[in-house]
N, CA, C, O and CB atoms as a CASP TS submission, in Angstrom:
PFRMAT TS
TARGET T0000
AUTHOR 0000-0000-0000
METHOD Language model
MODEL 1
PARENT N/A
ATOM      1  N   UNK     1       0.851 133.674  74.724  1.00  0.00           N
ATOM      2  CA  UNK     1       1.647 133.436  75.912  1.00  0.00           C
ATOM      3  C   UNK     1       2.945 134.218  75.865  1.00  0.00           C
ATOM      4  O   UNK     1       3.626 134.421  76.871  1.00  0.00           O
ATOM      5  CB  UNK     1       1.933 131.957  76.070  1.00  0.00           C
ATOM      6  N   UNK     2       3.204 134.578  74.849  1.00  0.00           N
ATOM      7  CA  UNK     2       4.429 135.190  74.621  1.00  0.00           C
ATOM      8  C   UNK     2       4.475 136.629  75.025  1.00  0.00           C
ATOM      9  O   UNK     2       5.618 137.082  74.955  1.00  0.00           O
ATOM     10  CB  UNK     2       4.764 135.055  73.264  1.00  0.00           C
ATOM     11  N   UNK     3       3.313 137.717  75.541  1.00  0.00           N
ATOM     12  CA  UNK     3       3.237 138.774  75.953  1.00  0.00           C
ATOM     13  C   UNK     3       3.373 138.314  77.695  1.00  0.00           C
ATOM     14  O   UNK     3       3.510 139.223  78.513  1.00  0.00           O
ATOM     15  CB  UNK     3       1.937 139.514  75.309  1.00  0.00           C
ATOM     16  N   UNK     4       3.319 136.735  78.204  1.00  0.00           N
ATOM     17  CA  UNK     4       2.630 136.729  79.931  1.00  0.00           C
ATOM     18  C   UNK     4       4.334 136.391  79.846  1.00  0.00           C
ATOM     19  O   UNK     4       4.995 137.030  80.665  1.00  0.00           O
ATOM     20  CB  UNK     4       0.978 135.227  80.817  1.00  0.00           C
ATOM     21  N   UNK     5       4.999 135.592  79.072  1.00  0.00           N
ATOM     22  CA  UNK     5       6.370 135.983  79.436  1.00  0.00           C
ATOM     23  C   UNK     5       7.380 136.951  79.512  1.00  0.00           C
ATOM     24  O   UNK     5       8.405 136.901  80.193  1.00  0.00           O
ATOM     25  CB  UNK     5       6.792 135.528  79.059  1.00  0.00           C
ATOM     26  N   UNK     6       6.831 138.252  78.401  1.00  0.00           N
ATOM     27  CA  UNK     6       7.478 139.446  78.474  1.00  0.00           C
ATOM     28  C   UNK     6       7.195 139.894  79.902  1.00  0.00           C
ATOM     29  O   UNK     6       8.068 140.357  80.636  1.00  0.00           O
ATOM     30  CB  UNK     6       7.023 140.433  77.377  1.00  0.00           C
ATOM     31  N   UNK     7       5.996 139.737  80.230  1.00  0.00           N
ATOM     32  CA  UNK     7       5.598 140.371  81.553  1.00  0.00           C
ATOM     33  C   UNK     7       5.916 140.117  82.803  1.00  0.00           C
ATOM     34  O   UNK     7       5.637 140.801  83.787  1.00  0.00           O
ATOM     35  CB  UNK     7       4.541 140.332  81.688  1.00  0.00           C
ATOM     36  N   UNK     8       6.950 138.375  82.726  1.00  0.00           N
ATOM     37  CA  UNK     8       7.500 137.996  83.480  1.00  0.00           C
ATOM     38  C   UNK     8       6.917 137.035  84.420  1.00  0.00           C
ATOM     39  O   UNK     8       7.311 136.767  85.555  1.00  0.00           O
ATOM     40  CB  UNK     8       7.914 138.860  83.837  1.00  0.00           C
ATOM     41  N   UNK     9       5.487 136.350  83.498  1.00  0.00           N
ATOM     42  CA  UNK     9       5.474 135.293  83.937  1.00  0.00           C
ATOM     43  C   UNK     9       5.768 133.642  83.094  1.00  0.00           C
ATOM     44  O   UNK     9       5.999 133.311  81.931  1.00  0.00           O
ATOM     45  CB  UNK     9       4.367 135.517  84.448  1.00  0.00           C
ATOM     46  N   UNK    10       5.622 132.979  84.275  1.00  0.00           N
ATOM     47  CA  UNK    10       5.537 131.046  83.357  1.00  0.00           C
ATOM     48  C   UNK    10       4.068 131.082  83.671  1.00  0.00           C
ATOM     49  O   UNK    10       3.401 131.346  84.671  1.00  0.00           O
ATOM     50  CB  UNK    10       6.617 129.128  84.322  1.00  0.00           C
ATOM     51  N   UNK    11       3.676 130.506  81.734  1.00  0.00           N
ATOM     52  CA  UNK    11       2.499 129.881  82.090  1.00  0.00           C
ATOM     53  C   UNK    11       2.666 127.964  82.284  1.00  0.00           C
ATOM     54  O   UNK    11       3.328 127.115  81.687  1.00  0.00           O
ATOM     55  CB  UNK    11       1.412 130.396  80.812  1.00  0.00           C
ATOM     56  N   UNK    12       1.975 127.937  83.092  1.00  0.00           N
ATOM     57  CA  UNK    12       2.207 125.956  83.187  1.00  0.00           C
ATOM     58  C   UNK    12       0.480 125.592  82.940  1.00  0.00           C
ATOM     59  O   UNK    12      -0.448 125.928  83.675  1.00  0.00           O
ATOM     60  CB  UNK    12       2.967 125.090  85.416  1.00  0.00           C
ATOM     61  N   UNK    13       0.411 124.730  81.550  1.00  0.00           N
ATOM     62  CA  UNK    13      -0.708 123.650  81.537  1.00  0.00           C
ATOM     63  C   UNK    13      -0.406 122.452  82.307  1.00  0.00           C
ATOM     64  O   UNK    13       0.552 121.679  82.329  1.00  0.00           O
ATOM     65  CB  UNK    13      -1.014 123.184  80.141  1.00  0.00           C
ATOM     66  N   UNK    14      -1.868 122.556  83.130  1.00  0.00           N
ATOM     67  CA  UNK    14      -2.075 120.953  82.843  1.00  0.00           C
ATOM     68  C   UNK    14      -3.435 120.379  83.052  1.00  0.00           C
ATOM     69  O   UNK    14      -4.311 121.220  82.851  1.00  0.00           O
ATOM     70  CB  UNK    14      -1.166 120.100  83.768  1.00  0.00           C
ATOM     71  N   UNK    15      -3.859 119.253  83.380  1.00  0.00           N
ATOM     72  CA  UNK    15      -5.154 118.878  83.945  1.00  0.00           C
ATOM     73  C   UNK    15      -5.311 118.053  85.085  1.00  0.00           C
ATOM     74  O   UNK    15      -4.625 117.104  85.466  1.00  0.00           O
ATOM     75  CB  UNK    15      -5.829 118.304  83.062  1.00  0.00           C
ATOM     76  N   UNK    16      -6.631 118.726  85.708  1.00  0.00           N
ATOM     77  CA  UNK    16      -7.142 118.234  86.841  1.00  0.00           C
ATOM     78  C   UNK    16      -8.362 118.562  87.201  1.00  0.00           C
ATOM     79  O   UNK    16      -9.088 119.179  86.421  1.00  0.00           O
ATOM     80  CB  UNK    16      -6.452 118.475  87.737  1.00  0.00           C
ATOM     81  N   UNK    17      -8.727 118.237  88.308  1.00  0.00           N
ATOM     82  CA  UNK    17     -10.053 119.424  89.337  1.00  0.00           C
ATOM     83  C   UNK    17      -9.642 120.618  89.514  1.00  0.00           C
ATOM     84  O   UNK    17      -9.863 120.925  90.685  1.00  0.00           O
ATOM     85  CB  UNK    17     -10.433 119.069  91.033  1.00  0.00           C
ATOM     86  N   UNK    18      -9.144 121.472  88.934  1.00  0.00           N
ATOM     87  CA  UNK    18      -9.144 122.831  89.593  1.00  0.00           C
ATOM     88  C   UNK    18      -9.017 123.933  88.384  1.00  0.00           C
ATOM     89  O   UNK    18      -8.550 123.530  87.320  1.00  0.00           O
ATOM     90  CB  UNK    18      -7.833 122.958  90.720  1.00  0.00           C
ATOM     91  N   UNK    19      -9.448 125.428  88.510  1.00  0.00           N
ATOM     92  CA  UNK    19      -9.919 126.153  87.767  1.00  0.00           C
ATOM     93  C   UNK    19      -8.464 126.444  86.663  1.00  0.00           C
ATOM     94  O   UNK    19      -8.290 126.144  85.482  1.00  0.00           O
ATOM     95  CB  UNK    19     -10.634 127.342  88.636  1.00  0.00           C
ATOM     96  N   UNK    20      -7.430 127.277  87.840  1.00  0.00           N
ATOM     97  CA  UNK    20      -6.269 128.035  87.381  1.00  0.00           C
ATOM     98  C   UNK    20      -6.457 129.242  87.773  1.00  0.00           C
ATOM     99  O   UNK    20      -7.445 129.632  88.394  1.00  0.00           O
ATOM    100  CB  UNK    20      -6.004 128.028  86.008  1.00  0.00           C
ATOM    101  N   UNK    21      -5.531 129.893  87.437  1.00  0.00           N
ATOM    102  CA  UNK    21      -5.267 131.340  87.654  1.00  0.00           C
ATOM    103  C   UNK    21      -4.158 131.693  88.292  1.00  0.00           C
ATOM    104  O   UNK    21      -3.667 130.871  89.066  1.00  0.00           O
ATOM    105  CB  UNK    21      -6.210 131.929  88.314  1.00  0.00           C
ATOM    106  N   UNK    22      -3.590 132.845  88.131  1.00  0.00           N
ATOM    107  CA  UNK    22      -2.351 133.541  88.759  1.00  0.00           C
ATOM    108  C   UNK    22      -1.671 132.959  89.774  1.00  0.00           C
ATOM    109  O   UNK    22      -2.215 131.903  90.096  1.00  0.00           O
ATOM    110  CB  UNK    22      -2.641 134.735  89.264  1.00  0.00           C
ATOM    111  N   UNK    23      -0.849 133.172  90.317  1.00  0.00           N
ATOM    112  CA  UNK    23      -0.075 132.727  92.111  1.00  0.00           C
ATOM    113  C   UNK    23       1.164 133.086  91.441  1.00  0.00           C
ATOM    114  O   UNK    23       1.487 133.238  90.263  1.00  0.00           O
ATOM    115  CB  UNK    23      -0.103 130.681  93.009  1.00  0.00           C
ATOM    116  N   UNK    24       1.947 133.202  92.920  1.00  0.00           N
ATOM    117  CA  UNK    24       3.422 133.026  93.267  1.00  0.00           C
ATOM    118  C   UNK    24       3.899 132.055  93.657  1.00  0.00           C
ATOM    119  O   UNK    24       3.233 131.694  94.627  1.00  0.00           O
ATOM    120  CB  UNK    24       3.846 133.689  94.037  1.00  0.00           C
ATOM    121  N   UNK    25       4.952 131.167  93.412  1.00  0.00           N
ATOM    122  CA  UNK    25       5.229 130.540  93.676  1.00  0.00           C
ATOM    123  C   UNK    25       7.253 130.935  94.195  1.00  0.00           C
ATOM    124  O   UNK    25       8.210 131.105  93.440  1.00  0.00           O
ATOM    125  CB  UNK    25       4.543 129.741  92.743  1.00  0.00           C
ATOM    126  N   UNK    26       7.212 130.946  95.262  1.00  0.00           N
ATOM    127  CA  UNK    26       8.281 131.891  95.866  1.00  0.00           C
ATOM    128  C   UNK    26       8.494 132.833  95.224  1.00  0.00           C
ATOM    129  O   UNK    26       7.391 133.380  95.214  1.00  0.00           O
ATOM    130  CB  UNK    26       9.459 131.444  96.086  1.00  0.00           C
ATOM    131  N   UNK    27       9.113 133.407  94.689  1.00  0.00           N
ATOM    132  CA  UNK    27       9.627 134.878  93.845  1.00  0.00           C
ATOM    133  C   UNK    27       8.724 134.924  92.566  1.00  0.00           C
ATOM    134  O   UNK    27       7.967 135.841  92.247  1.00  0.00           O
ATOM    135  CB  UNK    27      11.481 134.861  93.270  1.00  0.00           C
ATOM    136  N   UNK    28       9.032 133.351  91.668  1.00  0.00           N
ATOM    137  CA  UNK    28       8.068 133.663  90.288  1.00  0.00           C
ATOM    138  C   UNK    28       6.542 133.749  90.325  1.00  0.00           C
ATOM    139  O   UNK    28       5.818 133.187  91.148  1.00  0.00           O
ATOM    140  CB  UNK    28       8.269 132.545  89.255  1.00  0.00           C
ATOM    141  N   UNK    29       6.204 134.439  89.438  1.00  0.00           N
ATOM    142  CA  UNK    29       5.031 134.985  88.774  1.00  0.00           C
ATOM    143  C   UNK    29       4.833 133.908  88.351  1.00  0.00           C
ATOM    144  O   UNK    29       5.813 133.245  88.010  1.00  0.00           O
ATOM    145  CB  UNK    29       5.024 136.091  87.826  1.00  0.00           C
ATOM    146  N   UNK    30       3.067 133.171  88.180  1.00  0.00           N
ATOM    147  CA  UNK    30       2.687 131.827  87.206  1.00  0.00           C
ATOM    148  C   UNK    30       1.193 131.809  87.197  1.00  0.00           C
ATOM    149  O   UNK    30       0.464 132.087  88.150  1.00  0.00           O
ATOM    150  CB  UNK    30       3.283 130.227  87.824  1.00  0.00           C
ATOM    151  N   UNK    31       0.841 131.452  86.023  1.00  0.00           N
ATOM    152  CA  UNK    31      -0.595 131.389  85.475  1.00  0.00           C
ATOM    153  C   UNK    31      -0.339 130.178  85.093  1.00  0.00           C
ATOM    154  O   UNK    31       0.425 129.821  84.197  1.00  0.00           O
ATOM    155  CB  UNK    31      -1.176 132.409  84.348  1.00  0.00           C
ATOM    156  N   UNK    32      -1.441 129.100  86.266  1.00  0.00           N
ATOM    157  CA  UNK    32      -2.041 127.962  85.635  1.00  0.00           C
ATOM    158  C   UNK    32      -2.881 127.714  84.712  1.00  0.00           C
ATOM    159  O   UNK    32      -4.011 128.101  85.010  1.00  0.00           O
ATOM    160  CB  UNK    32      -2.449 127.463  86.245  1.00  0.00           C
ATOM    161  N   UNK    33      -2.843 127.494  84.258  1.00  0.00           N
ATOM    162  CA  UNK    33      -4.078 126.778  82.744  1.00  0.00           C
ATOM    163  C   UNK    33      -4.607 125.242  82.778  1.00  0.00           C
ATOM    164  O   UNK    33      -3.797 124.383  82.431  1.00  0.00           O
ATOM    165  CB  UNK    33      -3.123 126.711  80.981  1.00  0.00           C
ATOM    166  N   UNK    34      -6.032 124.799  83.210  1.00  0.00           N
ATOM    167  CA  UNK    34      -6.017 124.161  82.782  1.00  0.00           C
ATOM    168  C   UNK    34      -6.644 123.326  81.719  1.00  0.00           C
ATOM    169  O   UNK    34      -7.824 123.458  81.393  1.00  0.00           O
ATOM    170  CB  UNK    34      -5.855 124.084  83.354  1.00  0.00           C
ATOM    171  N   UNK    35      -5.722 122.353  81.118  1.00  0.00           N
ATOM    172  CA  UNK    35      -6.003 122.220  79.463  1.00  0.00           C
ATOM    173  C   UNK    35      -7.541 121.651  79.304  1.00  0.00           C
ATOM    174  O   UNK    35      -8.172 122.085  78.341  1.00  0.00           O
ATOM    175  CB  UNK    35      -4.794 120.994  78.636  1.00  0.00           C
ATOM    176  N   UNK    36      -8.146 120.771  80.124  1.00  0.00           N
ATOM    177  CA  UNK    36      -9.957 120.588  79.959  1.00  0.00           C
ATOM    178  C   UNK    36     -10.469 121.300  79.794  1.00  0.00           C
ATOM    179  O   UNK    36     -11.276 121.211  78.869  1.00  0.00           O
ATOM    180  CB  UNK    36     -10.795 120.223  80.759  1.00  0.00           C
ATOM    181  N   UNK    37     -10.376 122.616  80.617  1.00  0.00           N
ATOM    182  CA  UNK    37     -11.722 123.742  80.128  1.00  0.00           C
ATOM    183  C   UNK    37     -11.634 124.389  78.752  1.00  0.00           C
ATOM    184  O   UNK    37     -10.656 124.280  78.012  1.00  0.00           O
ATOM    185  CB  UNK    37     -11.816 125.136  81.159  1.00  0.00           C
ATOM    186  N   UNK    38     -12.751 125.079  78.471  1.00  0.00           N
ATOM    187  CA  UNK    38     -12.788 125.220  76.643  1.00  0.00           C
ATOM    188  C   UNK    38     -11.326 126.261  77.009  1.00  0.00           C
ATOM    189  O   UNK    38     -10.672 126.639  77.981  1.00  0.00           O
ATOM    190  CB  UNK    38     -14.740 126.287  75.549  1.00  0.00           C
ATOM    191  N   UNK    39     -11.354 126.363  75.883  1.00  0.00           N
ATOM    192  CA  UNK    39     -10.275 127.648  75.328  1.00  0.00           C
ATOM    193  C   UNK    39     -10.533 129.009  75.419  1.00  0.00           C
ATOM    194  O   UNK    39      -9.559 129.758  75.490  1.00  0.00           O
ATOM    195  CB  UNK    39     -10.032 127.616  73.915  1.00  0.00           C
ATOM    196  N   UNK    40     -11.832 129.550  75.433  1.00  0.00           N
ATOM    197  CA  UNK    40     -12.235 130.410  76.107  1.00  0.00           C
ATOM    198  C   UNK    40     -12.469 130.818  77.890  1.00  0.00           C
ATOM    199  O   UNK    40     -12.890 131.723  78.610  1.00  0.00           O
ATOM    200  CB  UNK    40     -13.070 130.353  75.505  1.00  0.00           C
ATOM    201  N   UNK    41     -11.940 129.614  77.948  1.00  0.00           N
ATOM    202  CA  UNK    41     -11.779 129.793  80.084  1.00  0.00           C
ATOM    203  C   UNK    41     -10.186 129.603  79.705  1.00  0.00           C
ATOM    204  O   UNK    41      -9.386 129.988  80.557  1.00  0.00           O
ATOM    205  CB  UNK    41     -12.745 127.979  81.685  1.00  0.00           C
ATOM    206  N   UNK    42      -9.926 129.317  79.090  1.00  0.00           N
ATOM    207  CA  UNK    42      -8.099 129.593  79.364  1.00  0.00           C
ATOM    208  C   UNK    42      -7.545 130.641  78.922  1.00  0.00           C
ATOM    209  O   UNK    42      -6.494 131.182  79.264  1.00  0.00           O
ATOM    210  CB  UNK    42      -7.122 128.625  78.732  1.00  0.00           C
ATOM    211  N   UNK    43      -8.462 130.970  77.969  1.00  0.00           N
ATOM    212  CA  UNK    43      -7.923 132.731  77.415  1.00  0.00           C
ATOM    213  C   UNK    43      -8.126 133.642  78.570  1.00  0.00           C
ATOM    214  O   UNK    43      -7.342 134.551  78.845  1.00  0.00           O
ATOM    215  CB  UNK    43      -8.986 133.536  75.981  1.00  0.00           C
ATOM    216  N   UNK    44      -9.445 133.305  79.386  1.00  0.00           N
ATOM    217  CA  UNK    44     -10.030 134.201  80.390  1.00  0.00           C
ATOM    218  C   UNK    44      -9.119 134.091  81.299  1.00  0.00           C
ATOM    219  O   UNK    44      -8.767 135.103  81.904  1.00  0.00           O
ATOM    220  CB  UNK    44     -11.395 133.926  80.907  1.00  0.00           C
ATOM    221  N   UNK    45      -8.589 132.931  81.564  1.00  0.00           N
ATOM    222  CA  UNK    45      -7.757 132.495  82.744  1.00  0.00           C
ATOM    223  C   UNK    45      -6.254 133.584  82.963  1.00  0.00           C
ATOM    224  O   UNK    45      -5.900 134.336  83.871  1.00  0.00           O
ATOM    225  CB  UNK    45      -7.293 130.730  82.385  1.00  0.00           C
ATOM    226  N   UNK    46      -5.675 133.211  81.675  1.00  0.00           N
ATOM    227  CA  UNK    46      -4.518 133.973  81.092  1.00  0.00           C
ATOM    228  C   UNK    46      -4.440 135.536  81.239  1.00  0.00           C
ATOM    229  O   UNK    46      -3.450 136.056  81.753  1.00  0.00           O
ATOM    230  CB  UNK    46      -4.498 133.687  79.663  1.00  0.00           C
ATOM    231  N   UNK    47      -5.894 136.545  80.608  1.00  0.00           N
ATOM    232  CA  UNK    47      -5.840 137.765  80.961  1.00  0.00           C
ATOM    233  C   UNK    47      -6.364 138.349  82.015  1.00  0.00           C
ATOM    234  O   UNK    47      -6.384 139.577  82.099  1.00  0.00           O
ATOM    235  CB  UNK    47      -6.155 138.283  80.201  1.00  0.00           C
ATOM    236  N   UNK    48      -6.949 137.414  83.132  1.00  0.00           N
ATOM    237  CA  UNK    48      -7.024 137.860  84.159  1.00  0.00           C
ATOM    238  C   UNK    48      -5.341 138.130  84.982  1.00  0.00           C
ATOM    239  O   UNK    48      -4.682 139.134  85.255  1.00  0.00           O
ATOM    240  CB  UNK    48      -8.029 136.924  84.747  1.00  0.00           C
ATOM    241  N   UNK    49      -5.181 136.920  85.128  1.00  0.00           N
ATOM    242  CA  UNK    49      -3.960 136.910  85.375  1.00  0.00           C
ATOM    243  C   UNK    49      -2.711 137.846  85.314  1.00  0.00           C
ATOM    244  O   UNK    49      -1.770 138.091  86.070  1.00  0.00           O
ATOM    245  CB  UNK    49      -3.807 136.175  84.876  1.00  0.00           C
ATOM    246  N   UNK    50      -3.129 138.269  84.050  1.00  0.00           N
ATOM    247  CA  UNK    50      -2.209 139.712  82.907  1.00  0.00           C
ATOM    248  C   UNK    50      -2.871 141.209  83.755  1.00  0.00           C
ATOM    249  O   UNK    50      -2.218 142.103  84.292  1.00  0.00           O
ATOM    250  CB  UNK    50      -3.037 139.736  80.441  1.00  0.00           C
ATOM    251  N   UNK    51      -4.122 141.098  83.653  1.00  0.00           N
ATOM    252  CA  UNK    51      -4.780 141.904  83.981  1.00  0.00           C
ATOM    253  C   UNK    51      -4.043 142.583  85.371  1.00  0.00           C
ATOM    254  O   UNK    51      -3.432 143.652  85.348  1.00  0.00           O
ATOM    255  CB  UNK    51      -6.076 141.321  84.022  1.00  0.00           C
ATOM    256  N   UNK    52      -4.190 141.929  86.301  1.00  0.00           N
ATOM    257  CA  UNK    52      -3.919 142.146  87.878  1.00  0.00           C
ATOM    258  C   UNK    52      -2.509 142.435  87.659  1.00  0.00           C
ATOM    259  O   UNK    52      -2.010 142.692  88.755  1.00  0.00           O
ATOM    260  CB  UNK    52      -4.235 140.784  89.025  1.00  0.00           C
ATOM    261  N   UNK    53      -1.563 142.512  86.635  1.00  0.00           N
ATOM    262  CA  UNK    53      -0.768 143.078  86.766  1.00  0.00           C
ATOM    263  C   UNK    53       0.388 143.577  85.721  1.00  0.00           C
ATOM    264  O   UNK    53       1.443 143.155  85.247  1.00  0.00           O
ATOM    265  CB  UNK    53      -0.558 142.557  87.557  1.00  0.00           C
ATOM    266  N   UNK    54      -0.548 144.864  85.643  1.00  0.00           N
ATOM    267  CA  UNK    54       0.213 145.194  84.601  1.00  0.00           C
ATOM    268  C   UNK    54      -0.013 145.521  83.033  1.00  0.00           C
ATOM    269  O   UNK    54       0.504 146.273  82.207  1.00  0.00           O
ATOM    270  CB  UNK    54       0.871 144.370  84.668  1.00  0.00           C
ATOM    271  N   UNK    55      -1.115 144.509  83.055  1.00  0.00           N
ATOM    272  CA  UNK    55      -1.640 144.891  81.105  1.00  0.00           C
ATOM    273  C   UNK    55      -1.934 146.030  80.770  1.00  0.00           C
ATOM    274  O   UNK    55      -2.239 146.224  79.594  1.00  0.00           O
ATOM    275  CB  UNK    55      -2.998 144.261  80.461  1.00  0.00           C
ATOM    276  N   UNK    56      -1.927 147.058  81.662  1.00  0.00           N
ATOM    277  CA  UNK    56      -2.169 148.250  80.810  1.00  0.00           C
ATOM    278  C   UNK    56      -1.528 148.711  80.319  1.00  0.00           C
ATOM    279  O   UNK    56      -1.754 149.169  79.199  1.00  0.00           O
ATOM    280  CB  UNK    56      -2.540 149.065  81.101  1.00  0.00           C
ATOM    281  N   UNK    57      -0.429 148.806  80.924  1.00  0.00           N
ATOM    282  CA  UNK    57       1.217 149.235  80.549  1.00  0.00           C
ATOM    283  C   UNK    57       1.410 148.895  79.103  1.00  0.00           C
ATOM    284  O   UNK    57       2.097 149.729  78.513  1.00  0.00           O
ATOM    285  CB  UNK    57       2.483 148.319  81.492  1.00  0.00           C
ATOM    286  N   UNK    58       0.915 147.721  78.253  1.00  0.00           N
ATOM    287  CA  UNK    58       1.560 147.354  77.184  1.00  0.00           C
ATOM    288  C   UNK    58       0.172 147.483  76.398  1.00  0.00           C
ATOM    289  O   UNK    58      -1.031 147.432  76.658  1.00  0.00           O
ATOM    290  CB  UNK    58       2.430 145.917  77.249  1.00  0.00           C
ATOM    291  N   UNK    59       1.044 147.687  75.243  1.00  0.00           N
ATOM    292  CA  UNK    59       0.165 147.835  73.945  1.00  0.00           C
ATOM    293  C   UNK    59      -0.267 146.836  73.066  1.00  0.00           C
ATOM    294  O   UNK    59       0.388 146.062  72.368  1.00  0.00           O
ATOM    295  CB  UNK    59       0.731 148.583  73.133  1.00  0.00           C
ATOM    296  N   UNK    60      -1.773 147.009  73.245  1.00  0.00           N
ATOM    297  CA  UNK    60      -2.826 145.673  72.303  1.00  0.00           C
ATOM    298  C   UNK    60      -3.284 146.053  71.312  1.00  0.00           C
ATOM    299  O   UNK    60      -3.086 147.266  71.387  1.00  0.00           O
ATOM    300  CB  UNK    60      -4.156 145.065  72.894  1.00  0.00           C
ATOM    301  N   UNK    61      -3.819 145.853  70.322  1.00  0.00           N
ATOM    302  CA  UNK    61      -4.383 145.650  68.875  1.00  0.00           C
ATOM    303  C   UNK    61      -5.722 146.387  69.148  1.00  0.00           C
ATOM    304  O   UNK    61      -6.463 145.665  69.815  1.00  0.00           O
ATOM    305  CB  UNK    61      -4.568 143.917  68.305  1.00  0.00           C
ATOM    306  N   UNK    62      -6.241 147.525  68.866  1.00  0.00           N
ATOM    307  CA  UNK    62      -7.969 147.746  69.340  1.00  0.00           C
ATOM    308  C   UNK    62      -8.767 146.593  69.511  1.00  0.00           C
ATOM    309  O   UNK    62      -9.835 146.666  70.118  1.00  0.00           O
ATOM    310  CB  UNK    62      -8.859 148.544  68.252  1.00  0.00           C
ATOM    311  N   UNK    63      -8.311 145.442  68.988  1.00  0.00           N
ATOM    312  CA  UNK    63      -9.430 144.501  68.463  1.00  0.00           C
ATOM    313  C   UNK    63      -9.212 143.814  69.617  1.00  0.00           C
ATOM    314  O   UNK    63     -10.218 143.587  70.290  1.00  0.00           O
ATOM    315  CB  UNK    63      -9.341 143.651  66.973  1.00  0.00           C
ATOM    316  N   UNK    64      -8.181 143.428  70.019  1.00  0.00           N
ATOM    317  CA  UNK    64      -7.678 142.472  71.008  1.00  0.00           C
ATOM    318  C   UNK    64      -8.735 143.293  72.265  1.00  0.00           C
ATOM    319  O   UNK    64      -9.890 143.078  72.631  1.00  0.00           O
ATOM    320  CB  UNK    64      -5.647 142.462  71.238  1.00  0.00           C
ATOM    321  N   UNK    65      -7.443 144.543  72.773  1.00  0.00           N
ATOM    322  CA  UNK    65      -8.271 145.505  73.887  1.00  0.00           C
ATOM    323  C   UNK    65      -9.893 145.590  74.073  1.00  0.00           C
ATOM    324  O   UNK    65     -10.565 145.592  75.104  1.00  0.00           O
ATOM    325  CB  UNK    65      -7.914 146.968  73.549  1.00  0.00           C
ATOM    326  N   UNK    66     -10.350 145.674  72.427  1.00  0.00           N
ATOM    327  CA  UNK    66     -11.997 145.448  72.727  1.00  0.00           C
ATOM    328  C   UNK    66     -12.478 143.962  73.340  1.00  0.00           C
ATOM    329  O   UNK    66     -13.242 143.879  74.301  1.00  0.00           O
ATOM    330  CB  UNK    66     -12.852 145.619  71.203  1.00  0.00           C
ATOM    331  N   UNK    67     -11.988 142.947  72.730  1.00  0.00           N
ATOM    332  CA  UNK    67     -12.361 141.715  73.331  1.00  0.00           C
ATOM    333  C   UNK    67     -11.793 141.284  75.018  1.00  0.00           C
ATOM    334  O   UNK    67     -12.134 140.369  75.767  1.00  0.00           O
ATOM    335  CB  UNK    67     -11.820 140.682  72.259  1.00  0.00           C
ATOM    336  N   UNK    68     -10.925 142.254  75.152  1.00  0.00           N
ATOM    337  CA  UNK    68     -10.580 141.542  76.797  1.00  0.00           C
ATOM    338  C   UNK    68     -11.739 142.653  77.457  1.00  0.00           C
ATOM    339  O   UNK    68     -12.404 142.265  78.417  1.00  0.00           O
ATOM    340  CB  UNK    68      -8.418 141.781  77.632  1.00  0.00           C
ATOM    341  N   UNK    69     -11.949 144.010  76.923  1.00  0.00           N
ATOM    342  CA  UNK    69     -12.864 144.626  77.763  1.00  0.00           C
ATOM    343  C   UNK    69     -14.349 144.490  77.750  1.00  0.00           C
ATOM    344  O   UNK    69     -15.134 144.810  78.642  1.00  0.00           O
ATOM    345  CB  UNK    69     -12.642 145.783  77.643  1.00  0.00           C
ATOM    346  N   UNK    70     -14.551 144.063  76.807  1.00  0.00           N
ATOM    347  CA  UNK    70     -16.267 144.064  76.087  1.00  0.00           C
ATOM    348  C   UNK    70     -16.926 142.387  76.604  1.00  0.00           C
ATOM    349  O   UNK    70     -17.900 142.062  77.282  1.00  0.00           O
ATOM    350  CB  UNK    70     -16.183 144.178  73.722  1.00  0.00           C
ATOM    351  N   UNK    71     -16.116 141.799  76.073  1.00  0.00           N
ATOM    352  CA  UNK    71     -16.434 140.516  75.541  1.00  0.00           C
ATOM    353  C   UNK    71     -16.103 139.253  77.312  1.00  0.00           C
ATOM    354  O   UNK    71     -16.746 138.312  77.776  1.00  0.00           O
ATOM    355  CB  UNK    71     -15.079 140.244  73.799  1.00  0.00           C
ATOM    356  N   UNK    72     -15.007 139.848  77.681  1.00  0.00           N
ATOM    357  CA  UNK    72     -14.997 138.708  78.714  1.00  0.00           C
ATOM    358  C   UNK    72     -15.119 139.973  79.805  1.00  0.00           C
ATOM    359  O   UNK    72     -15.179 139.646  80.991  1.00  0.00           O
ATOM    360  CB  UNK    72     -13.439 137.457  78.784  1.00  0.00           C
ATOM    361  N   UNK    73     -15.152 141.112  79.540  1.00  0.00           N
ATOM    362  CA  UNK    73     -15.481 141.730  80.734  1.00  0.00           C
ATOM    363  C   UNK    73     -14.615 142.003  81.780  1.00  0.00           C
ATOM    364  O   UNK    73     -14.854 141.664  82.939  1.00  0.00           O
ATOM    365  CB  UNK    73     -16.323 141.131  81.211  1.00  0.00           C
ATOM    366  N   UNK    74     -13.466 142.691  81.376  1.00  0.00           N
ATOM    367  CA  UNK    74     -12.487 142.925  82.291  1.00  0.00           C
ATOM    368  C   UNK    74     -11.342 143.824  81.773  1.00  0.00           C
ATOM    369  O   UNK    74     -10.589 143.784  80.800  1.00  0.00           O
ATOM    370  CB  UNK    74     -12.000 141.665  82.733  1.00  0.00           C
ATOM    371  N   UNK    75     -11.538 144.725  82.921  1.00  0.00           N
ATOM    372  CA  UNK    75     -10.844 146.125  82.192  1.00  0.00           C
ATOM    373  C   UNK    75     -10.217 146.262  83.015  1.00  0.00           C
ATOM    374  O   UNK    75     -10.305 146.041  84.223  1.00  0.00           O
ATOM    375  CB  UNK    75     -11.518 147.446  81.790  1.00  0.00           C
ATOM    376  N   UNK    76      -8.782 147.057  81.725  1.00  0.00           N
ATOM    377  CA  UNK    76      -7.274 146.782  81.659  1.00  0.00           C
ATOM    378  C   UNK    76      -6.957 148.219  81.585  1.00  0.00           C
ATOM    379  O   UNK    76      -5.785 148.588  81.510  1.00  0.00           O
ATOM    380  CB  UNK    76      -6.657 145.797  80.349  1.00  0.00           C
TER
END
């Protein structure tokens, strides 16, 4: 989470009925999370989010970059 705040967003957990993902909320940037789904839909949740804006710009680990592109399928 500490790269979605360099990037200038808040992430906010919590739980309910609903998936998550990106929005504005007047001016700020925010990625919902929420905490029921596995941890692998919140990772997904998180770099989509990153994705749409901006992750390319910054520099990932090969290993990392391979798993957001290969593995959940979404290129940065």
């Amino acid at each position: 989470m500490e790269l979605a705040e360099r990037m200038g967003f808040r992430v906010v957990k919590g739980r309910g009925d609903f998936n998550g993902g990106g929005c504005r909320v007047r001016e700020e940037k925010v990625i919902v999370i929420n905490k029921i789904k596995p941890i692998e839909y919140q990772s997904k949740t998180i770099v989509e989010g990153l994705a749409n804006n901006g992750l390319s710009e910054h520099y990932l680990i090969p290993v990392v970059r391979s798993y957001i592109e290969e593995d959940l399928n979404i290129k940065i």
